[in-house]
Each structure stands twice: as structure tokens, then as C-alpha cells.
C-alpha positions as CSV (number, residue, x, y, z in Angstrom):
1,X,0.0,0.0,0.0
2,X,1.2,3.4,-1.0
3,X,1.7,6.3,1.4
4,X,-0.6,8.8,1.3
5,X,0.1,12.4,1.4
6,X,-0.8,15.5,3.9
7,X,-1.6,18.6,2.0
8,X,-1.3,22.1,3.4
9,X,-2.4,24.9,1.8
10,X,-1.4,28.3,2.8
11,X,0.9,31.3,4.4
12,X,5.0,31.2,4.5
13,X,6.8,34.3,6.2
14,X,10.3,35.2,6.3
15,X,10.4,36.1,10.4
16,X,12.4,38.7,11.6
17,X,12.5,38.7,15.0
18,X,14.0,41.1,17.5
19,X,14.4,40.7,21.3
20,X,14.0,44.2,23.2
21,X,13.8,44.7,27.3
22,X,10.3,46.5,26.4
23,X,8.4,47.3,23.5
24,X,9.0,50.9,21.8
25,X,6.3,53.5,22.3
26,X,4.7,55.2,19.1
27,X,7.7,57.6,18.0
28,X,10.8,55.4,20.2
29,X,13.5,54.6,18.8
30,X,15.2,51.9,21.2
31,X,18.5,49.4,21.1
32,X,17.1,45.4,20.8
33,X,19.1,42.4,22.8
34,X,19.5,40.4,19.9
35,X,18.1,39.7,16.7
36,X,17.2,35.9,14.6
37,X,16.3,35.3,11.1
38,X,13.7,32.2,10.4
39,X,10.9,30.5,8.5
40,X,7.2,31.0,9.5
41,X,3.7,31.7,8.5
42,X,0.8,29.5,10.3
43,X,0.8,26.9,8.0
44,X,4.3,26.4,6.7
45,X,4.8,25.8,10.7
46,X,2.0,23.3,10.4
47,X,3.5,21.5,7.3
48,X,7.0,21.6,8.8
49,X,5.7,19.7,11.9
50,X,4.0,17.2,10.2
51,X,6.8,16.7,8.0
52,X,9.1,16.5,11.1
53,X,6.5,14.0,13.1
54,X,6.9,11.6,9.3
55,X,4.5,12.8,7.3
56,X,4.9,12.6,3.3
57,X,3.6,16.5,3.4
58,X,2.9,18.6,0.1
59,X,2.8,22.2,0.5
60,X,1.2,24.9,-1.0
61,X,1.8,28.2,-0.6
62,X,2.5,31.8,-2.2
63,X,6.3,33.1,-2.6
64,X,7.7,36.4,-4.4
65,X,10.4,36.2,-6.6
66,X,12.3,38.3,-4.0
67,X,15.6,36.6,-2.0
68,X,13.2,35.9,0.8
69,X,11.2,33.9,-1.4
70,X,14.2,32.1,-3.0
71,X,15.6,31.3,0.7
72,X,12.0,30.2,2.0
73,X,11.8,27.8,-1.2
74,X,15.0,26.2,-0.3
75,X,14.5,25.8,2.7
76,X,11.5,24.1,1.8
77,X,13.2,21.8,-0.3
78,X,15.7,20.9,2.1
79,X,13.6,20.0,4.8
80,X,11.8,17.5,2.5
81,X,8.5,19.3,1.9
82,X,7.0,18.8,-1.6
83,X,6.5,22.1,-2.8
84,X,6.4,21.4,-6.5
85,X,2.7,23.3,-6.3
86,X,3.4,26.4,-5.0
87,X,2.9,29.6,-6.6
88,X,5.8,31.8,-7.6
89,X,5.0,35.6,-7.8
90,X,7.4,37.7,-9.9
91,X,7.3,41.5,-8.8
92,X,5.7,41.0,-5.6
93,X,7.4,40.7,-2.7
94,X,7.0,37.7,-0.3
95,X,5.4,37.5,3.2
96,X,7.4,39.0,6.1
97,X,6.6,38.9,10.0
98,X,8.4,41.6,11.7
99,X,8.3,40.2,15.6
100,X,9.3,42.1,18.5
101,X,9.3,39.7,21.8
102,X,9.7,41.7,25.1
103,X,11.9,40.3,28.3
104,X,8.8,38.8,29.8
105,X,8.2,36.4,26.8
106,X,5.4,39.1,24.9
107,X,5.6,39.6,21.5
108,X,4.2,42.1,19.3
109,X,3.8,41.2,15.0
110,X,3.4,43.3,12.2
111,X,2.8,41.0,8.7
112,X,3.2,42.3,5.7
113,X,1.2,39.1,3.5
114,X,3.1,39.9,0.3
115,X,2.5,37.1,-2.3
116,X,0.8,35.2,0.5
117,X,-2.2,37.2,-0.9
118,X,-1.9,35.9,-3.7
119,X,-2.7,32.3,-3.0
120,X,-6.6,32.3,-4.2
121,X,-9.4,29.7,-4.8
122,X,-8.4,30.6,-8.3
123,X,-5.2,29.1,-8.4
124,X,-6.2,26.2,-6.3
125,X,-8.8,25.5,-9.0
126,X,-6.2,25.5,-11.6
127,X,-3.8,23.0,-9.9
128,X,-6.5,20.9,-8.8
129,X,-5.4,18.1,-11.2
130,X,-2.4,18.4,-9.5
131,X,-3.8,18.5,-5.4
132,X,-6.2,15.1,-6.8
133,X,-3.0,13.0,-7.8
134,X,-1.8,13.1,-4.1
135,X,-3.9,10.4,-2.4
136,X,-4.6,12.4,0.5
137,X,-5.2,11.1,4.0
């Protein structure tokens, strides 16, 4: 018996994340602790997970043609995901999550969806040969 597939449709950020003692107030400018670079968007978290706990994921999901997006696809790739699906936006940018996360463990997110806004029931439709060849779970 074949393997069947996970399919998860939906949001990949580039995070950029930046510790600070407390937030800045509207008009601050302040000095963060540190500062980390990573993958995220709800479900590219989700996919990764699965993917991690052995599942044979696909993923579907909007990038820009931008360095973020060429990282994020990568990254993808190296983990395993099947991304094959995925929508590849030229001239738009790709998601970004800009998170500040306070000394107490709070966090504060600005998202700019990018290309992620460009994932539509449209495009679904038109891959959906594709999505019906996976043998979903």
C-alpha cells in the first residue's frame, strides 16, 4: 500500500525577529538584545511539523520572486517538503513577519502578506489536477 500524502495549503513568512527589554512606544526609537532570522507563517509551521512527526507533506503556498522567497523555497526543499505546487510571484514581494518579543516572553507582530495574498481559490482551482493525484489522508 502506497503512502498517502498530507496537503497544506497556505501562508509562509520570512520572520524577523527582534528581542528588546520592552516594547518601543509610538515615536521610540530603542536598542534590541538580539536579533534571529527564520521560516514561518501559520501553516508552513504546520506542514513543517507534520513533515518532522513523518509525514509525506505537500505544501502549498505563495512566494515572491524576491531573496526571501528564494531562501524560503529552499529551505522548503531541504527539509523534504514537496513544494512542486506552490505559486511563484514575480514582482511582488513575499510575506514578512516583523516580531518584537519583550523580556517577559510578549511579543508584538506586524505582517506584511506579500504574495501570501496571492494564493486564491483561483489558483487552487487551476492546480486541482495536480492537489487530486496526491492520495490524500
Amino acid at each position: 500500500m502506497s503512502k498517502k500524502k498530507i496537503l497544506v495549503i497556505g501562508s509562509s513568512n520570512t520572520d524577523l525577529i527582534a528581542k528588546v527589554k520592552n516594547f518601543p512606544l509610538a515615536g521610540e526609537t530603542i536598542e534590541g538584545i538580539a536579533y534571529m532570522q527564520g521560516m514561518g507563517g501559520k501553516r508552513a509551521n504546520q506542514a513543517i511539523a507534520a513533515h518532522r512527526l513523518g509525514g509525506d507533506v505537500s505544501f502549498i503556498t505563495s512566494l515572491g520572486d524576491d531573496a526571501n522567497g528564494k531562501n524560503t523555497l529552499l529551505h522548503y526543499k531541504e527539509e523534504g517538503l514537496d513544494v512542486s505546487s506552490s505559486l511563484i510571484v514575480n514582482g511582488v514581494s513575499s510575506g514578512t513577519a516583523m516580531i518584537f518579543v519583550d523580556e517577559n516572553g510578549e511579543n508584538c507582530i506586524v505582517i506584511t502578506p506579500g504574495a501570501n495574498n496571492m494564493l486564491t481559490s483561483d489558483y487552487i482551482l487551476k492546480i486541482e489536477d495536480d492537489i487530486a493525484t496526491l492520495k490524500l489522508y
